[in-house]
Steps between C-alpha positions, in 0.01 A plus 500: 500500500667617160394820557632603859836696475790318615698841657167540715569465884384140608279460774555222718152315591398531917258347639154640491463842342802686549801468265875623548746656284859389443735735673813365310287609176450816616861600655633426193341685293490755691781781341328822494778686716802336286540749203545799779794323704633380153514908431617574799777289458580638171431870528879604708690326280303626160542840642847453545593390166265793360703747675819355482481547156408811478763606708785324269304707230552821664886374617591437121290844403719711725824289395413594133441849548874531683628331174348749339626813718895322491503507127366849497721614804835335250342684143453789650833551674701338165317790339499777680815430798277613757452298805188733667307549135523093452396402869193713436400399197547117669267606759284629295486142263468351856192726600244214621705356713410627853680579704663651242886504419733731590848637365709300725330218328665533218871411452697547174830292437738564162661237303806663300668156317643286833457781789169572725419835621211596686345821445503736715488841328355627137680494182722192510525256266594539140370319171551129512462492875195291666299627719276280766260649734398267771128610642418319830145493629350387800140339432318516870409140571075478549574276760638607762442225785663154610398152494600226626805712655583604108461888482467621153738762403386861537597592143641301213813662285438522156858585309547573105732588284482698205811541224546748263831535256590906531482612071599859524584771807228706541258660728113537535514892340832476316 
């Protein structure tokens, strides 16, 4: 018998001609169904992490690009002393985010040595001064259900600051 396979399914002898299988043998190896429950196991909670991150990419894209828009909301008021002129050009640094941002977004706050002003009309400041525009975004949460009695919040607030030290009076045109 050295050449019978040893993982071969025995056959238990019966009297006369017939001959029966093992059913333990055969339950046990019998997995063909296993992978698919495994993967169906697997699959919410891969999916999960695949778009969660995705998500905290696009969180941290849109909290970059309102960096961005704050430090060009303070340069171009410490350059030009125009509150209108700056907010635009910060909205348009800040054009992919949609919904996009609006004026009111955009808050400007001077620093002259150990008083704080906020800014309300154009033209003030003078050289020396420090400027820091504050742009505030709402990022519309994707998910907008609860679970488990947690309800996700509808939007998540996205605030940056931008600072700019004012080097000469001037205007955009002067």
């Amino acid at each position: 018998m050295a050449g019978r396979d040893p993982d071969a399914e025995r056959e238990l002898p019966v009297s006369g001609q017939a001959r029966v299988r093992c059913p333990c043998r055969a339950a046990v190896a019998d997995d063909r169904g296993q992978a698919l429950v495994e993967f169906a196991v697997v699959l919410p909670i891969l999916l999960l992490l695949i778009f969660g991150m995705i998500q905290l990419g696009l969180v941290l894209n849109a909290r970059q690009t309102v960096a961005h828009a704050a430090q060009v909301a303070a340069a171009g008021y410490a350059q030009t002393l125009q509150r209108t002129w700056s907010a635009e050009q910060a909205r348009i640094a800040a054009a992919q985010l949609r919904p996009g941002l609006a004026w009111e977004d955009v808050t400007y706050t001077l620093y002259s040595g150990s008083s704080e002003t906020r800014i309300t009309a154009n033209d003030v400041g003078r050289p020396g001064d420090f400027v820091v525009a504050r742009v505030t975004y709402r990022y519309p949460s994707p998910v907008r259900v609860g679970i488990a009695g947690f309800r996700f919040p509808d939007a998540i607030a996205i605030t940056m600051e931008g600072v700019a030290r004012i080097e000469k009076l001037g205007s955009r045109g002067r």
